[in-house]
N, C-alpha and C positions, 0 to 999 in steps of 0.2 A: 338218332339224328346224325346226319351225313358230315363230314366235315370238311372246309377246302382247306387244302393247304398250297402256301405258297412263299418257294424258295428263291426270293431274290441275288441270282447268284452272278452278277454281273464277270467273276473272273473265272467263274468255268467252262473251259475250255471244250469244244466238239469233240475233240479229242480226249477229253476226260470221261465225258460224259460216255460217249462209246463203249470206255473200257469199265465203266461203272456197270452199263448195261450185261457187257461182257461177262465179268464176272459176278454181277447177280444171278445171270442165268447160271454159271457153273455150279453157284452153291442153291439153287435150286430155289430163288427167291425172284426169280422176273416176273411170275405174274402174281405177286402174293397176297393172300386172303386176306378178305377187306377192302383192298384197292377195286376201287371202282371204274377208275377215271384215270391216266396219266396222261399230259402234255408239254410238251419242250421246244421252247420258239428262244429264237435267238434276240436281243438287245443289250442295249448297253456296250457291246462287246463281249457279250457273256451267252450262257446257253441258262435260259432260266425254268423251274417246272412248276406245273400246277397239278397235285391231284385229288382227288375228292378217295376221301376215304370213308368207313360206315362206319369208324369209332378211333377215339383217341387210341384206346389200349391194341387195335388193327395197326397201326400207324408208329404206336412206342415197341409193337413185336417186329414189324419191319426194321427198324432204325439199329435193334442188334444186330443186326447184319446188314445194313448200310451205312450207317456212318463207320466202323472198325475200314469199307473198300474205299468209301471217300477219305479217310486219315493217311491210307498206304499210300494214294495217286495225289497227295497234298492238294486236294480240290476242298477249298470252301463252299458249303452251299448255301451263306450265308444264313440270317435268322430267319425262321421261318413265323410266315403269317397264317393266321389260323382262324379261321371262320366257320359259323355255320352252314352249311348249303338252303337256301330258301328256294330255288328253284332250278331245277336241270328243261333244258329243254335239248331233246337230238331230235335230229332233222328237222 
């Protein structure tokens, strides 16, 4: 079962977010197994993301290696919301 996730991060900065991306790619986690899905639209003032992942533990293997880049750039990604996916439609 697929799962959304969603990071209400209204004080994260495009600027954070960039160097988040930055450095995931360096340590070799930009496009990481499981992720199915990534999106990042700005509100609030903030850069917020959604992604669908295809398992909890896809998602707790990523977060060792992303929350340790988010704690160094003092970026909150606030709490995340988590749901199951019930339907993807593309295009």
């Amino acid at each position: 079962m697929a799962l959304g996730i969603y990071f209400p991060a209204p004080s994260f900065t495009k600027e954070q977010y960039d160097e988040v991306l930055h450095r995931l790619e360096a340590a070799g986690a930009g496009s990481p197994p499981g992720r199915s899905y990534h999106c990042a639209f700005e509100g609030g003032g903030g850069v917020h993301v959604f992604d669908v992942w295809e398992s909890q533990e896809d998602f707790d293997k990523f977060g060792e290696t992303l929350m340790p880049i988010m704690g160094e750039l003092g970026a909150d990604p606030g709490e995340p919301q988590v749901a199951e996916i019930y339907n993807v439609i593309a295009r």
